[in-house]
C-alpha positions as CSV (number, residue, x, y, z in Angstrom):
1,X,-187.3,97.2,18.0
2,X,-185.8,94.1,19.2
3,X,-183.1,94.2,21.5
4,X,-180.2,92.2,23.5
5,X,-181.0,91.8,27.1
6,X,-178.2,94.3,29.5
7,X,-177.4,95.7,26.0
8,X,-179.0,99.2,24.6
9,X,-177.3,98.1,21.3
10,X,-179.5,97.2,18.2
11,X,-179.0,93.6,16.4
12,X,-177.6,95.4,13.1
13,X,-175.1,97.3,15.1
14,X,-173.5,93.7,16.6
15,X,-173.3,92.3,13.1
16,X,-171.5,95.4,11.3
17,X,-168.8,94.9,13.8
18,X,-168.9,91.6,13.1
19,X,-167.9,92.0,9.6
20,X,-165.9,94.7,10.1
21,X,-163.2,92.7,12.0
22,X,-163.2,89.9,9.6
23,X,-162.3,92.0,6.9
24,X,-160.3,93.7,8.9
25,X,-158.4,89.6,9.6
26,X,-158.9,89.1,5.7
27,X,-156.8,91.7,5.0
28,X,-153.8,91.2,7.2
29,X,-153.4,88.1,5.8
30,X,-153.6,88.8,2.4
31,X,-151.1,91.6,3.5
32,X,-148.5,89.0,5.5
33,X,-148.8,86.4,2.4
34,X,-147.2,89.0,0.0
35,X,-144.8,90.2,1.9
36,X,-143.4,87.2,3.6
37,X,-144.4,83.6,1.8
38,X,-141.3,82.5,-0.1
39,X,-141.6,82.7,-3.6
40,X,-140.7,79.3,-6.0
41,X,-137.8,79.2,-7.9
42,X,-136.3,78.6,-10.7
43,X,-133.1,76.4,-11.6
44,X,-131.4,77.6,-14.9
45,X,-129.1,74.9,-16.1
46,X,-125.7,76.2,-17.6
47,X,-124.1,73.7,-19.9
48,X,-120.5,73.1,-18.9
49,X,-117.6,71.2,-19.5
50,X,-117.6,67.8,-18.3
51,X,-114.3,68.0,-17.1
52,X,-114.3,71.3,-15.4
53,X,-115.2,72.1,-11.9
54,X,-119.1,71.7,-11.3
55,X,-120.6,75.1,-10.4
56,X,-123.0,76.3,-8.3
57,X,-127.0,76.0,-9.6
58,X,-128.0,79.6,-9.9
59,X,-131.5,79.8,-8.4
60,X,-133.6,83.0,-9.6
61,X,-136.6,83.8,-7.8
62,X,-139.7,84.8,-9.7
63,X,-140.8,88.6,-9.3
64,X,-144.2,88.8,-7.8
65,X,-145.5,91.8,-10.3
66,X,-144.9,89.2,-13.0
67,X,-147.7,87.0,-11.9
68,X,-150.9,87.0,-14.5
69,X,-152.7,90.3,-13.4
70,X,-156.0,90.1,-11.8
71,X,-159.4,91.3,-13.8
72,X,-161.5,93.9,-12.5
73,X,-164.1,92.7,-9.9
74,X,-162.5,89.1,-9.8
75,X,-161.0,88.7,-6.1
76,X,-157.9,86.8,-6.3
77,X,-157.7,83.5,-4.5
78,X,-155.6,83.7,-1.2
79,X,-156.3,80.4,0.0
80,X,-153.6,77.6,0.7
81,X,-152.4,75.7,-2.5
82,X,-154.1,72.0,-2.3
83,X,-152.0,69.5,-2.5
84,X,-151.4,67.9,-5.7
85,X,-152.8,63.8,-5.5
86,X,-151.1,61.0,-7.3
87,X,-152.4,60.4,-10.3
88,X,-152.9,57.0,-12.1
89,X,-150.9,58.3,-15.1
90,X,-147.9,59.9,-12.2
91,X,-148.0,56.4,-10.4
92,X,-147.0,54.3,-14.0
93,X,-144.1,56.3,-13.9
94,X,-141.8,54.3,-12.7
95,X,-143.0,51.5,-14.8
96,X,-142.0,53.2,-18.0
97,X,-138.4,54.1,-16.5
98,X,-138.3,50.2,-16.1
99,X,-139.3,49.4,-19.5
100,X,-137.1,51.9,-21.3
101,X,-134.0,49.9,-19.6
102,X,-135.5,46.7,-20.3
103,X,-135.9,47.6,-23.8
104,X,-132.2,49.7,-23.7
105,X,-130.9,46.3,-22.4
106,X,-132.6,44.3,-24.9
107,X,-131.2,46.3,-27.7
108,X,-127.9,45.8,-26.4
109,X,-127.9,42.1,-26.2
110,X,-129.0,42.6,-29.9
111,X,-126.1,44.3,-31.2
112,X,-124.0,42.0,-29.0
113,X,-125.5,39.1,-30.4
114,X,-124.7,40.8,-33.9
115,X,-121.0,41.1,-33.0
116,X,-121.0,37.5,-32.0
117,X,-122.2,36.7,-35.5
118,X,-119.1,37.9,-37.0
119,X,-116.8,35.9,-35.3
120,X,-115.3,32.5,-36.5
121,X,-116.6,29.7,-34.3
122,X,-113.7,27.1,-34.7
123,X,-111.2,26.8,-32.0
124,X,-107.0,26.7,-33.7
125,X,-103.8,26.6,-31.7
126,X,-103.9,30.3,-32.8
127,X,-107.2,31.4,-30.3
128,X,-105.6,29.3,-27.5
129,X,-102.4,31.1,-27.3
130,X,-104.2,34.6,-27.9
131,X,-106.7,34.3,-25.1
132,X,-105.2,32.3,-22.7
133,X,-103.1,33.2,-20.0
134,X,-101.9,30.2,-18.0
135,X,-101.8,27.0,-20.4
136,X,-102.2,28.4,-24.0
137,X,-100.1,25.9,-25.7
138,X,-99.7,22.2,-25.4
139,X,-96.2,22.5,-23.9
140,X,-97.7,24.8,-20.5
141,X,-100.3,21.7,-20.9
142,X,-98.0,19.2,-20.7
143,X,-96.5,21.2,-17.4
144,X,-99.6,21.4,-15.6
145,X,-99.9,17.1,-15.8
146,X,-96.1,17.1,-14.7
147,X,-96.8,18.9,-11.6
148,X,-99.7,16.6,-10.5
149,X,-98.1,13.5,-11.5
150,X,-94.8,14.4,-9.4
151,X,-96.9,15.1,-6.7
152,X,-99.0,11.6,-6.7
153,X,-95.5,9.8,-7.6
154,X,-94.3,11.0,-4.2
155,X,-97.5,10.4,-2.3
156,X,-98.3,7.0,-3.9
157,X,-94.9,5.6,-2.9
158,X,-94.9,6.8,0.6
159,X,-98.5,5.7,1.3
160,X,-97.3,2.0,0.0
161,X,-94.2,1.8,2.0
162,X,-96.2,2.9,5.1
163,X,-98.8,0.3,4.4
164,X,-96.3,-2.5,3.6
165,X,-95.2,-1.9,7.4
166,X,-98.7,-1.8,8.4
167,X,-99.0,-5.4,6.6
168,X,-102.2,-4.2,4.5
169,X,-103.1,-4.5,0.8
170,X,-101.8,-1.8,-1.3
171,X,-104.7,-1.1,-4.1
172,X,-103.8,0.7,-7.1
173,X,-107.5,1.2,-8.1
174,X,-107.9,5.4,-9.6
175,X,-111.3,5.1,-8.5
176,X,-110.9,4.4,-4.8
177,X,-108.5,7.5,-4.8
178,X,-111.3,9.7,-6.7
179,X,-113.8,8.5,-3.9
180,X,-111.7,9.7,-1.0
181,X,-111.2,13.2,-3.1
182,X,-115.1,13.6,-3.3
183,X,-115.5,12.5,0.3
184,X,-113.2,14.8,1.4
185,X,-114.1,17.6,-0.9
186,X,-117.6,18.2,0.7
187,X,-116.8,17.2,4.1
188,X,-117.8,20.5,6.0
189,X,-116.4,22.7,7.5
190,X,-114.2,23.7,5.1
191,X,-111.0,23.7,6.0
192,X,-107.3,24.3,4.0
193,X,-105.5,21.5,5.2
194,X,-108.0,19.1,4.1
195,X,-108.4,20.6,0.9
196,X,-105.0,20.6,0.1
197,X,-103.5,17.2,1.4
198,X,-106.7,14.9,1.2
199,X,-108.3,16.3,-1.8
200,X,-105.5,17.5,-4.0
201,X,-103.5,14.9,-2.7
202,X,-105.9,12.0,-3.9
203,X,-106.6,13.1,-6.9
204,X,-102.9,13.4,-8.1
205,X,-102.5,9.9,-6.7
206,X,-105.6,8.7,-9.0
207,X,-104.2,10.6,-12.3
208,X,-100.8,8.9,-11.3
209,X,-102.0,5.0,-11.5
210,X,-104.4,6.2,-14.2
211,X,-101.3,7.1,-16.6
212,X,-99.5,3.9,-14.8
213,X,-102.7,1.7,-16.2
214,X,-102.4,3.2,-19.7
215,X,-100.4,4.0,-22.3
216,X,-100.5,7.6,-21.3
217,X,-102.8,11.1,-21.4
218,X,-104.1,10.2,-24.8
219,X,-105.4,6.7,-23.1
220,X,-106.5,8.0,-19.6
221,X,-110.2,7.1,-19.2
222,X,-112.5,10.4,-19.2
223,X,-114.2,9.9,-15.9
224,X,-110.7,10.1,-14.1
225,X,-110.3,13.4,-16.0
226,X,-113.2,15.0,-15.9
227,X,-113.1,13.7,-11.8
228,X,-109.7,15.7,-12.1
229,X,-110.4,19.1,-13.7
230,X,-113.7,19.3,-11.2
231,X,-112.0,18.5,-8.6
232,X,-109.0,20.6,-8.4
233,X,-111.6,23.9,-9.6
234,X,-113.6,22.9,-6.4
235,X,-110.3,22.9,-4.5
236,X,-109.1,26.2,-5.3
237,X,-112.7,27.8,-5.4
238,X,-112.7,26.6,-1.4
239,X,-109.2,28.0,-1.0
240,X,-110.0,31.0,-2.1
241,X,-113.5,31.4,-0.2
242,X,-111.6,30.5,2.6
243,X,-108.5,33.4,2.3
244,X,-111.5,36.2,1.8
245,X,-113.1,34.7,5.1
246,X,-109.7,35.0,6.8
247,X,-109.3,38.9,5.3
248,X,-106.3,37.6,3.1
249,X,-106.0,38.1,-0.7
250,X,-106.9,35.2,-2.4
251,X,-105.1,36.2,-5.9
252,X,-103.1,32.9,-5.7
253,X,-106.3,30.5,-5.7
254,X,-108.1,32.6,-8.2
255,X,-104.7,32.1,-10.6
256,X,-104.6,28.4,-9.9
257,X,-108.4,27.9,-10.6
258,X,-107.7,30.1,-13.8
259,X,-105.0,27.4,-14.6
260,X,-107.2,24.3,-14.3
261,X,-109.8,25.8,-16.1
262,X,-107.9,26.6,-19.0
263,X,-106.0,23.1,-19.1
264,X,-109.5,21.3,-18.9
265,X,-110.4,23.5,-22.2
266,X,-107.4,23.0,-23.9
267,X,-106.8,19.3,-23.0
268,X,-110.8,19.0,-24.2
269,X,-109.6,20.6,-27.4
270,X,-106.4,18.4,-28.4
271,X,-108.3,15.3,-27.3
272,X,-111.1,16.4,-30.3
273,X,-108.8,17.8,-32.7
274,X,-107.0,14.3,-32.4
275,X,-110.1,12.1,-32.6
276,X,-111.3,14.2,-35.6
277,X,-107.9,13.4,-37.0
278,X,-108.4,9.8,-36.1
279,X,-111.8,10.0,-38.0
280,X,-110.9,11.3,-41.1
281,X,-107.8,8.9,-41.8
282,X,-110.1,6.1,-41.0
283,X,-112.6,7.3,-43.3
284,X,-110.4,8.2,-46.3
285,X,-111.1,6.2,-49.3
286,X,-108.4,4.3,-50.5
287,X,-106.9,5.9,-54.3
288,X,-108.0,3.6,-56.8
289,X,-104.9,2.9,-59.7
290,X,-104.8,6.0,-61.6
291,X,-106.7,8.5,-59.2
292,X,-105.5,10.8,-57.1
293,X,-106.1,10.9,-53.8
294,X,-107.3,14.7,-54.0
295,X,-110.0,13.8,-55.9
296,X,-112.0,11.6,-53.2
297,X,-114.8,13.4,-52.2
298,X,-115.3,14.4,-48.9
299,X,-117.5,12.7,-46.0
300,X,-119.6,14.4,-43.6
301,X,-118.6,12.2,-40.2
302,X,-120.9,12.1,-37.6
303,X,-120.1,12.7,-33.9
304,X,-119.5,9.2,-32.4
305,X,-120.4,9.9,-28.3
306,X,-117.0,10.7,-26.9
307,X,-116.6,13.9,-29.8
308,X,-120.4,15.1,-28.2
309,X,-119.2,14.2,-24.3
310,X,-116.0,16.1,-25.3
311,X,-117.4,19.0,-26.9
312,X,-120.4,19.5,-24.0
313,X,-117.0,19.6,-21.5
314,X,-115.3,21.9,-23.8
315,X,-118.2,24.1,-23.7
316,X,-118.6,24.2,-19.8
317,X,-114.9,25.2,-19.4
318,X,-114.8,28.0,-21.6
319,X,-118.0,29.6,-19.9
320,X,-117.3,28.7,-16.3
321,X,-113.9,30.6,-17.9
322,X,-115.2,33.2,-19.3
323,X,-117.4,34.2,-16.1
324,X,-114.3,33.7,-14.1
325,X,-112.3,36.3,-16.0
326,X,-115.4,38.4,-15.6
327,X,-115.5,38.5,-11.9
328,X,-111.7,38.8,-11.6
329,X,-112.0,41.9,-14.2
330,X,-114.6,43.6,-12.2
331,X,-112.6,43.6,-8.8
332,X,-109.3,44.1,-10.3
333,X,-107.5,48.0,-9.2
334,X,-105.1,48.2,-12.0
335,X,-106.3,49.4,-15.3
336,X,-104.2,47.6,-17.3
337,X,-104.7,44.3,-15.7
338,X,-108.8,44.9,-15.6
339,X,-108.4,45.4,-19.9
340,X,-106.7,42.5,-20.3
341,X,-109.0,40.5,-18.4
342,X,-112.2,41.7,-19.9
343,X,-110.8,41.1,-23.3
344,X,-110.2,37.2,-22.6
345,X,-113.4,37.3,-20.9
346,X,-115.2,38.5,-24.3
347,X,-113.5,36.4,-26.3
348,X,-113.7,33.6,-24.5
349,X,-117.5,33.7,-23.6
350,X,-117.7,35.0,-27.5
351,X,-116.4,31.6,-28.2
352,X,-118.5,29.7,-26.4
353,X,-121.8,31.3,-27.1
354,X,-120.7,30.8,-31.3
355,X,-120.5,27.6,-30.4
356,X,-124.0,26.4,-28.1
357,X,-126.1,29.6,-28.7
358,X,-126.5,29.9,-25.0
359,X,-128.5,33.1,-23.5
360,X,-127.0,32.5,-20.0
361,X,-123.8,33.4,-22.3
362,X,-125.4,35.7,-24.2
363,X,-126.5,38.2,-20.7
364,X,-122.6,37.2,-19.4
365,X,-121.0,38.9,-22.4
366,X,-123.5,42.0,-22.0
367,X,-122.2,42.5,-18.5
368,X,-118.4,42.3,-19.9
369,X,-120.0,44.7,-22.4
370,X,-120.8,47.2,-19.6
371,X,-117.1,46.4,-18.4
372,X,-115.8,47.5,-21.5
373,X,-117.7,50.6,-21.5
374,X,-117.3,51.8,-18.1
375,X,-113.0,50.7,-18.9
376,X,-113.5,53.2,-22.3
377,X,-114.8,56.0,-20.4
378,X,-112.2,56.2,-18.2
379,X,-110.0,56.5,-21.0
380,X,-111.8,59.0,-22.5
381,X,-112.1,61.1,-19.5
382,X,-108.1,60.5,-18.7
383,X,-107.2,61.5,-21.9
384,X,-109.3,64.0,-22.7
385,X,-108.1,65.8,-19.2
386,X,-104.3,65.1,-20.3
387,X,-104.7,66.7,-23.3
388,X,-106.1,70.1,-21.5
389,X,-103.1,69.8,-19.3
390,X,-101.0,69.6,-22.5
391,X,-102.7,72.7,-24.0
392,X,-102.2,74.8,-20.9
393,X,-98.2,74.1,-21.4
394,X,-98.3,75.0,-24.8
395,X,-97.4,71.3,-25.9
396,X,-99.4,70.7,-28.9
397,X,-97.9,67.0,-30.3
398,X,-98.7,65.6,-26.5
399,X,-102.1,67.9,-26.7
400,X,-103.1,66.3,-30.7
401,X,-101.8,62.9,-29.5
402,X,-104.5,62.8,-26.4
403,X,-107.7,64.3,-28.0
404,X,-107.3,61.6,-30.9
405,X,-107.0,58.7,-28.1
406,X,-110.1,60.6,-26.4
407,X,-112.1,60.5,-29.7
408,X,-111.1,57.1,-30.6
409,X,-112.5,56.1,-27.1
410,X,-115.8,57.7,-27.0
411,X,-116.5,56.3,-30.0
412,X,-115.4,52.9,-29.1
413,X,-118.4,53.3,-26.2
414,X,-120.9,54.7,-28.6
415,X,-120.2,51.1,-30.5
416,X,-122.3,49.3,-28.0
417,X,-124.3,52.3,-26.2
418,X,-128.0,52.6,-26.8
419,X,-130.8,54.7,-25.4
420,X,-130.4,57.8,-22.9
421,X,-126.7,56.7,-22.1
422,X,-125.6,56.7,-25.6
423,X,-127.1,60.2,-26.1
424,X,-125.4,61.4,-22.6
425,X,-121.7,60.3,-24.4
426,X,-123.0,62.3,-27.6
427,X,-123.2,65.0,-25.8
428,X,-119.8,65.3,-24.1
429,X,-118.2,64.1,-27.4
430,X,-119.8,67.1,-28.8
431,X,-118.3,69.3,-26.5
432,X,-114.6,67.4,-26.6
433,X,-115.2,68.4,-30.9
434,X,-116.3,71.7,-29.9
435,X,-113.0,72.4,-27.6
436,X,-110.7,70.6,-30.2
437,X,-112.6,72.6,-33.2
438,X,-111.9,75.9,-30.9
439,X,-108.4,75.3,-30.2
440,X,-108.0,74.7,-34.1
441,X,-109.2,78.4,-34.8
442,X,-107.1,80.0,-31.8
443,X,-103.9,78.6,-33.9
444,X,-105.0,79.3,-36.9
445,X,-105.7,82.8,-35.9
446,X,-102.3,82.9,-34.4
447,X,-100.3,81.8,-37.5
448,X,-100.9,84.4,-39.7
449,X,-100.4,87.3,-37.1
450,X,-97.0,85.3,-36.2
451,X,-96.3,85.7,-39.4
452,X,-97.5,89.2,-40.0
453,X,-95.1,90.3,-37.0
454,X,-92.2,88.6,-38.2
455,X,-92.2,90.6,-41.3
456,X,-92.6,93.9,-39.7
457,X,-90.0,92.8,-37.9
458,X,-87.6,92.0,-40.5
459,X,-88.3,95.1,-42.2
């Protein structure tokens, strides 16, 4: 028999205790794995008031006896899990998130777009003094031309009296004066001083020996208008850069850029509504001897190019307009303020998408859409919470009064919600009917025994 040299031990005797001591390992760690490896768990989602206080996930562990038993003479596997590999299929995942909010967004510019298409598209005096805030009549028009032509009556005679003593030639041409604006306007850096006295300044001296050369604002050439309104939005829009650079509130420029934007529109307006007028007279068929003028039939009038250069300006005030009351909306603090400022933005933007068709317009009045929304559930929540509070003090008319404005707000949202957010606000609504249907039944529970004891009592 063969045998180990310095050993009197056979071969078979070396490999028994071989396998001996890795069963021996084997079973330790079988032994260590089910006592001590941490078992998965489980989260059990409680449904809950949206309102309430969150509480904490309850996390139950799974019982190892549970586990699938083991058939006879199949030895269970011990070994370490292998890690689970990326699929193909797990890797388009986050495609298909993507395309479900491209498609959610898609069918909300839809059902935008289908609002718009229910709106009238002609502008009246009515819209302008609904929507606008700084110049919505022809008399807060009328105010804003005062202003600059005070201002370029003052510099236009001190800048002539200090070149008569200078002996040089005074020129009264609006176009050198809209020159030295522009110059001055992109002259970098920017700087407030500038803005205000060169550019401001220059441009109320041009609108002043415009009016001086005509007959008035119905005769001023466009180019010295349109040179104006540009002019004056690019003045304030630097203003206003500038304050936020300096860590001051630029509110005031932001309400004077508002106000040049909405005199541009309106003045765009009058000037169309006027020529239109202008049109139609001059087109009117004389009455023949015996006929009544009612009875001429009307004439479709084409556009002549001022009406189209008119309406194209028209157009680009109300959307720069609209956008404006967009961004204002999405910065302002106070509720009240940011609702009234997303409704002019919708119905000015509205307005002007009627009117080109635009889908620059179109994605602009979905994000005032989201405004709206996110404005609406904050209602809903406010509400909803007051009328809680109402309940808890036993005041019913203040509790009734809230859950109707809650309702009436949640369903305002749902209006214009679509995909996994609209079925998220189904589902607290359902629980806001569930707690008002609840509350229903505790009272009417409580009448009859009310009325049960007062008769006891009376008897």
């Amino acid at each position: 028999m063969m045998k180990f040299p310095g050993s009197g031990s056979p071969i078979f005797l070396w490999l028994g205790t071989l396998c001996t001591l890795v069963a021996v390992a084997m079973g330790g760690r079988l032994w260590y794995q089910q006592h001590h490896a941490a078992a998965p768990v489980v989260e059990v989602e409680q449904p809950r008031n949206p309102l309430a206080p969150a509480k904490p996930t309850i996390r139950k562990p799974t019982a190892v006896q549970d586990a699938a038993p083991v058939s006879a003479g199949v030895v269970a596997d011990t070994s370490a899990p292998t890690p689970v590999r990326v699929t193909s299929a797990a890797a388009e995942a986050p495609r298909e998130v993507q395309m479900t909010r491209l498609e959610a967004r898609r069918q909300l510019k839809e059902r935008v777009a289908a609002a718009i298409a229910q709106m009238p598209a002609d502008l009246n005096d009515n819209w302008f003094a609904a929507n606008f805030a700084y110049v919505p009549d022809g008399v807060a028009l009328q105010s804003f031309y005062d202003s600059l032509l005070v201002l370029g009556e003052q510099l236009t005679a001190a800048r002539e009296r200090q070149m008569k003593l200078d002996h040089q030639r005074i020129s009264r041409d609006p176009g050198l004066f809209l020159g030295r604006a522009r110059e001055a306007m992109y002259a970098t850096p920017l700087d407030s001083a500038r803005l205000v006295d060169e550019v401001k300044g220059n441009l109320a001296v041009a609108l002043f020996l415009e009016l001086k050369l005509s007959d008035g604002l119905a005769d001023a050439q466009e180019p010295v208008l349109n040179a104006l309104f540009k002019g004056l939005e690019q003045t304030y829009l630097g203003l206003a850069r500038l304050a936020v650079a300096q860590d001051r509130e630029p509110t005031e420029w932001v309400a004077q850029r508002l106000r040049v934007l909405e005199a541009g529109a309106l003045d765009r307006y009058q000037r169309l509504d006027r020529l239109r007028r202008q049109a139609e007279a001059a087109a009117a068929v004389p009455a023949g001897r015996g006929r009544r003028r009612e009875e001429v039939p009307a004439r479709a009038l084409p556009l002549d190019p001022q009406q189209v250069s008119l309406n194209r300006s028209l157009d680009r005030f109300l959307t720069q307009l609209g956008k404006l009351y967009t961004d204002l909306a999405s910065t302002e603090v106070d509720e009240d303020d940011r609702a009234a400022n997303t409704t002019r933005a919708f119905a000015i933007l509205a307005m002007a998408q009627r009117r080109t068709g635009s889908e620059s317009v179109l994605s602009a009045l979905v994000r005032v859409t989201d405004l709206q929304r996110a404005w609406w559930f904050r209602q809903a929540r406010i509400n909803w919470r007051q009328a809680q509070l109402a309940v808890a003090r036993g005041d019913g008319a203040a509790a009734s009064q809230a859950y109707a404005l809650a309702i009436r707000y949640y369903e305002s949202y749902l209006a214009t919600a679509v995909g996994p957010d609209r079925d998220r606000i189904l589902a607290e609504q359902q629980v806001l009917m569930q707690e008002i249907a609840g509350l229903r039944a505790a009272d009417a529970d409580a009448t009859p025994r009310s009325g049960a004891t007062a008769q006891r009592t009376r008897t």
